[in-house]
N, CA, C and O atoms as a Tinker XYZ file with bonds, in Angstrom:
   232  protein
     1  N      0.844000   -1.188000    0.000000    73     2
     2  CA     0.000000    0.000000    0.000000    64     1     3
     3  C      0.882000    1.242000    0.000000    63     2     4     5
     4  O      1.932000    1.391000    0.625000    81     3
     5  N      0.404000    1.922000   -0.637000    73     3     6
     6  CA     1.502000    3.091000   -0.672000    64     5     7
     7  C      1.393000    4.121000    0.791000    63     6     8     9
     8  O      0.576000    3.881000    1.679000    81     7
     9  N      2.312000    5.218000    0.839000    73     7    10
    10  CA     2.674000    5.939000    2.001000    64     9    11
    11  C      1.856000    6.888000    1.766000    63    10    12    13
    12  O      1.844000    7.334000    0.618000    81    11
    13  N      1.145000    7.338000    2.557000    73    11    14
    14  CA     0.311000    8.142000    2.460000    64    13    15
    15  C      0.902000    9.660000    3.246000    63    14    16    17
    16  O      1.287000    9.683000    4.415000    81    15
    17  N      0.877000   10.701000    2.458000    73    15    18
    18  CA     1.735000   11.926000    3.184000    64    17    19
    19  C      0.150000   12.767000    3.596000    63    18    20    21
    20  O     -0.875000   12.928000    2.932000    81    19
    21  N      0.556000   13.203000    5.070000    73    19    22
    22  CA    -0.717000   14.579000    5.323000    64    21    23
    23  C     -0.862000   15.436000    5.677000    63    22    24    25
    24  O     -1.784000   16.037000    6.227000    81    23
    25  N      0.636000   15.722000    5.226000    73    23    26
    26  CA     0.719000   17.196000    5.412000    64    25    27
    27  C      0.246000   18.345000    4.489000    63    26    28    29
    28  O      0.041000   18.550000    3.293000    81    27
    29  N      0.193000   18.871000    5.470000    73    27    30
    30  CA    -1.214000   20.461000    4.862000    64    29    31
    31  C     -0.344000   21.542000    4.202000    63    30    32    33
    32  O      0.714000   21.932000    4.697000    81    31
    33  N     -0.639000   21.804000    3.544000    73    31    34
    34  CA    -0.646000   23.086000    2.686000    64    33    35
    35  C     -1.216000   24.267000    2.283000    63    34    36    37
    36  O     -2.180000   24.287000    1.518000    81    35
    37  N     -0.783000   25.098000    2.662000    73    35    38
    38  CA    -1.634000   26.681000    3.004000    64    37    39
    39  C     -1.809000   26.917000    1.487000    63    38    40    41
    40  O     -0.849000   26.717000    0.742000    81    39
    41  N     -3.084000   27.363000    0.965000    73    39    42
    42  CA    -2.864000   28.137000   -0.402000    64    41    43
    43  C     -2.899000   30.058000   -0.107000    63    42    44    45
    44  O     -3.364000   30.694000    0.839000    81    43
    45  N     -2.359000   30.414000   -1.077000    73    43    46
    46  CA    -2.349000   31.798000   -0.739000    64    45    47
    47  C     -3.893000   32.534000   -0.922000    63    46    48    49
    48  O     -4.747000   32.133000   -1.713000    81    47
    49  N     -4.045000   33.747000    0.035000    73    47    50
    50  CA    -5.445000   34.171000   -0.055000    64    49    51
    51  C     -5.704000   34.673000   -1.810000    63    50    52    53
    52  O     -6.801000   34.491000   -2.339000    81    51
    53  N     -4.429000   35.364000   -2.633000    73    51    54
    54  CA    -4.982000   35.784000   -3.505000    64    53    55
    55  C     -5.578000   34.527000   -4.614000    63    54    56    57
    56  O     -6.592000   34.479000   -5.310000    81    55
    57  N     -4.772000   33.851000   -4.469000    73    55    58
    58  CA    -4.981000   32.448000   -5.132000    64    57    59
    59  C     -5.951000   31.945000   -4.994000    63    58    60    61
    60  O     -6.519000   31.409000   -5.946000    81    59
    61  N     -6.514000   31.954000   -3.620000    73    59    62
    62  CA    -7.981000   31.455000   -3.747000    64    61    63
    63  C     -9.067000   32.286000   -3.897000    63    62    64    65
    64  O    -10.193000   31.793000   -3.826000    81    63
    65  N     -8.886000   33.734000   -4.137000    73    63    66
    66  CA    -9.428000   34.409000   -4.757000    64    65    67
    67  C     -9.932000   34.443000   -5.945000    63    66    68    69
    68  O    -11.130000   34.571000   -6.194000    81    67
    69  N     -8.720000   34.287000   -7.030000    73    67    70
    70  CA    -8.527000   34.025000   -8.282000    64    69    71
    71  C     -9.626000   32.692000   -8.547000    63    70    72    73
    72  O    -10.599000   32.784000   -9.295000    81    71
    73  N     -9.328000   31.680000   -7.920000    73    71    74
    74  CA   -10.200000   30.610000   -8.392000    64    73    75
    75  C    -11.719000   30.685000   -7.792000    63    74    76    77
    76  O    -12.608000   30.147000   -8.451000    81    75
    77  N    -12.004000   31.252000   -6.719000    73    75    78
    78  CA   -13.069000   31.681000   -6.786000    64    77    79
    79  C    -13.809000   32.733000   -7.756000    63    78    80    81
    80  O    -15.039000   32.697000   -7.769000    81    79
    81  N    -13.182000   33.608000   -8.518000    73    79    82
    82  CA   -13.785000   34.460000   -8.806000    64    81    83
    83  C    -13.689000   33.207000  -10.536000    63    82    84    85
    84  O    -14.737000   32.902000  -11.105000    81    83
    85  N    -13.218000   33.033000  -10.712000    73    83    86
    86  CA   -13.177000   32.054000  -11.824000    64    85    87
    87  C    -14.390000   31.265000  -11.781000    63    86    88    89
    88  O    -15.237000   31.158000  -12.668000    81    87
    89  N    -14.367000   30.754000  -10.698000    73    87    90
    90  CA   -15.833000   29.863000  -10.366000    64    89    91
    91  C    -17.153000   30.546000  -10.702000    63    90    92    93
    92  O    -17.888000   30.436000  -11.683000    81    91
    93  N    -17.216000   31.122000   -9.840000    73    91    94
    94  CA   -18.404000   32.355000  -10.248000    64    93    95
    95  C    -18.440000   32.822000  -11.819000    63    94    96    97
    96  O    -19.548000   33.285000  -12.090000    81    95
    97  N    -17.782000   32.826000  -12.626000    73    95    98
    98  CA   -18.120000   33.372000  -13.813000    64    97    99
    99  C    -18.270000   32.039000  -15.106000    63    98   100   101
   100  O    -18.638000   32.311000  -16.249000    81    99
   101  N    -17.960000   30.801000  -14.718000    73    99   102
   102  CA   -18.590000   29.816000  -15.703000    64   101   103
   103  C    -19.816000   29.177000  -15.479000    63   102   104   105
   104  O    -20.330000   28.737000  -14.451000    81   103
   105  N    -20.091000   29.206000  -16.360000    73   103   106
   106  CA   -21.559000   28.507000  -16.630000    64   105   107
   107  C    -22.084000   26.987000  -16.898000    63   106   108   109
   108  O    -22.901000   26.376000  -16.209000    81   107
   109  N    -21.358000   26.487000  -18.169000    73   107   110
   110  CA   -21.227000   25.215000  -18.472000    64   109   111
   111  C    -19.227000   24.913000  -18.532000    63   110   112   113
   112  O    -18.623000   25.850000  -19.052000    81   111
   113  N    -18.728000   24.242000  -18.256000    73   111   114
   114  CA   -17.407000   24.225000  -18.157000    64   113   115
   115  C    -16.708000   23.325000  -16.927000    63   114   116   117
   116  O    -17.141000   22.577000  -16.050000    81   115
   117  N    -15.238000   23.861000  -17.391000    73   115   118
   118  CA   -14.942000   23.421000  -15.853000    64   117   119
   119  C    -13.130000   24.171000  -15.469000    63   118   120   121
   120  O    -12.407000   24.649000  -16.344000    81   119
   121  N    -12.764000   24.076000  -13.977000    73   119   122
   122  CA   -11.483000   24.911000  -13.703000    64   121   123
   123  C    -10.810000   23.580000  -13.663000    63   122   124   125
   124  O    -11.367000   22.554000  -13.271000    81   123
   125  N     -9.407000   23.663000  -14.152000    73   123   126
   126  CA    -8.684000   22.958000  -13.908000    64   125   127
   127  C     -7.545000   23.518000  -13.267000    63   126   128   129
   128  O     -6.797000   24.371000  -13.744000    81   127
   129  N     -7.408000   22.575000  -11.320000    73   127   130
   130  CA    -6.040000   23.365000  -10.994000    64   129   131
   131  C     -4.809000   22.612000  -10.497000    63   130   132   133
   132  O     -4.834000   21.653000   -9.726000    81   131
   133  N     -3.518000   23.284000  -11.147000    73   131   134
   134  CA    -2.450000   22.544000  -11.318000    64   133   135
   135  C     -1.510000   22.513000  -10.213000    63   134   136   137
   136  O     -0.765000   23.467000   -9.986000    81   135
   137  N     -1.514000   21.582000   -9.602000    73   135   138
   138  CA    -0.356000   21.582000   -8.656000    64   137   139
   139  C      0.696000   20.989000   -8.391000    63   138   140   141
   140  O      0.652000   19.760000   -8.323000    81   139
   141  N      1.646000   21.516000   -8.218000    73   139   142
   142  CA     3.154000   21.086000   -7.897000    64   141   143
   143  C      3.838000   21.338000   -6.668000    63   142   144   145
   144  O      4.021000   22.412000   -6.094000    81   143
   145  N      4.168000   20.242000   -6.372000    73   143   146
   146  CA     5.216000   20.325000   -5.326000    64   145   147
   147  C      4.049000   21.070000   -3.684000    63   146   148   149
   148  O      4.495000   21.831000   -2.825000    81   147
   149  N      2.733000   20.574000   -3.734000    73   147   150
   150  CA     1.613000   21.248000   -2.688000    64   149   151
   151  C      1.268000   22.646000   -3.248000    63   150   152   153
   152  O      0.116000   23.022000   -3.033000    81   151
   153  N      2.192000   23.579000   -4.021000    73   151   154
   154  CA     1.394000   25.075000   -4.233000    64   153   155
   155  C      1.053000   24.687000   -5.746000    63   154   156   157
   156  O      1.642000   23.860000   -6.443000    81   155
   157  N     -0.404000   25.749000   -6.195000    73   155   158
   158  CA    -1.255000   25.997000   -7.290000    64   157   159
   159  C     -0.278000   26.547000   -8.411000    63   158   160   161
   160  O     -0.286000   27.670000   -7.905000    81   159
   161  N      0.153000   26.630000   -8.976000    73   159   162
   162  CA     0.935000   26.670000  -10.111000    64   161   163
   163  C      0.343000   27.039000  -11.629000    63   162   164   165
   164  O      1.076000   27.528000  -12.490000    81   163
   165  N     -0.819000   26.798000  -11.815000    73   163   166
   166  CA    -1.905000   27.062000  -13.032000    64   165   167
   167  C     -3.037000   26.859000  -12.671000    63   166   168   169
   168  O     -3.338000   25.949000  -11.899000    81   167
   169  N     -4.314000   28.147000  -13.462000    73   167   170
   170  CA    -5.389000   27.725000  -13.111000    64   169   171
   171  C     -5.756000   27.197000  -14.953000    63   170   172   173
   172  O     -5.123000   27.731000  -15.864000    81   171
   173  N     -6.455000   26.497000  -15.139000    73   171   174
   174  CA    -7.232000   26.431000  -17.097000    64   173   175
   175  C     -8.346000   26.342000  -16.546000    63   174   176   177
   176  O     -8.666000   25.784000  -15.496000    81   175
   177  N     -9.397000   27.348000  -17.854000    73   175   178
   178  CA   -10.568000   27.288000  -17.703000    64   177   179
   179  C    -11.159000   26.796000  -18.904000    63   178   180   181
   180  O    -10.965000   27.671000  -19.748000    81   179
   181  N    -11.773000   25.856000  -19.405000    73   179   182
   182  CA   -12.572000   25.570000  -20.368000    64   181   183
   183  C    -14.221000   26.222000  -20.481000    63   182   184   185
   184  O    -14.616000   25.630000  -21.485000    81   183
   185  N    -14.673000   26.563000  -20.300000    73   183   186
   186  CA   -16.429000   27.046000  -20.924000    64   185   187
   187  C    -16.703000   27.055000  -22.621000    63   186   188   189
   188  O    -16.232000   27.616000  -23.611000    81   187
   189  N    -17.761000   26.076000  -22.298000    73   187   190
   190  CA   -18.582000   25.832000  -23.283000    64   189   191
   191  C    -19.767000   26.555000  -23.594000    63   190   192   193
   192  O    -20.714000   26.381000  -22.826000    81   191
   193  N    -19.932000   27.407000  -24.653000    73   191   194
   194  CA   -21.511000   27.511000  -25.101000    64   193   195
   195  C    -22.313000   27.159000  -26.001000    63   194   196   197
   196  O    -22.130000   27.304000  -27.209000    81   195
   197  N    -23.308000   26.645000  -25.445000    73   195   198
   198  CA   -24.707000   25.672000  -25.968000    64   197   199
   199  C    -25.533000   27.196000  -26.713000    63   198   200   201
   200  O    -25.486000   28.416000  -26.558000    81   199
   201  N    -26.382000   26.026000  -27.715000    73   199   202
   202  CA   -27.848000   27.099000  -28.120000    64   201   203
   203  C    -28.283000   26.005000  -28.249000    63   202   204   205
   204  O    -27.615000   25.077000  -28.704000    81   203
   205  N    -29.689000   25.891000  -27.808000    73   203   206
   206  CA   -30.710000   24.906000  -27.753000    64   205   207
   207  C    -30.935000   24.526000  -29.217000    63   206   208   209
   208  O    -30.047000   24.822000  -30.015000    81   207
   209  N    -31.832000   24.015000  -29.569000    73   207   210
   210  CA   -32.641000   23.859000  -30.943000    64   209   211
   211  C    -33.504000   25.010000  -31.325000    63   210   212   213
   212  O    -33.396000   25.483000  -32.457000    81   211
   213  N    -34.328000   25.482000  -30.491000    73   211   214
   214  CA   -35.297000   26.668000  -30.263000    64   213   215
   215  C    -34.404000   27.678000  -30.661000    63   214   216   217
   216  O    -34.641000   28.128000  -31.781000    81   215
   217  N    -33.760000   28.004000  -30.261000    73   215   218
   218  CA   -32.935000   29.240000  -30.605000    64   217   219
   219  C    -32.134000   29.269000  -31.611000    63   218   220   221
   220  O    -32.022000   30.430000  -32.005000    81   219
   221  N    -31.346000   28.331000  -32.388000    73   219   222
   222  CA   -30.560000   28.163000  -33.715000    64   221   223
   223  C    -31.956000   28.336000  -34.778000    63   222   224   225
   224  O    -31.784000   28.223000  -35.992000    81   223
   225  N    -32.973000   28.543000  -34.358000    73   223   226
   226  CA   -34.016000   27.875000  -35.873000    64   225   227
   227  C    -34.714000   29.290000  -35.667000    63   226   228   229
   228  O    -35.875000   28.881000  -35.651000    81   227
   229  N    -34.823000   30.611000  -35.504000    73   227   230
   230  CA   -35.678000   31.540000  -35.245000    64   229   231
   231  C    -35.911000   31.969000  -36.295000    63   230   232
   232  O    -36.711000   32.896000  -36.419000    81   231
């Protein structure tokens, strides 16, 4: 079984700022966040936008 490490890691306040405010502004999508070595290192955001059927045919 492998070693399990548990040690904690502080993220920085602006950092979790950043990904909060990221959060809040997608709709369909998703955040991807990158970490190395315990600190955030990259955030990627993918969002997707849809149009129904109803709305492409007006």
């Amino acid at each position: 079984m492998a070693n399990i490490h548990k040690e904690h890691f502080s993220i920085e306040d602006d950092v979790l700022a950043e990904i909060k405010r990221q959060l809040a502004n997608i709709q369909y999508g998703s955040l991807e966040i990158q970490i190395h070595n315990g600190q955030v290192v990259q955030l990627e955001k993918r969002e997707k936008k849809r149009w129904g059927k109803s709305e492409n045919y007006k």
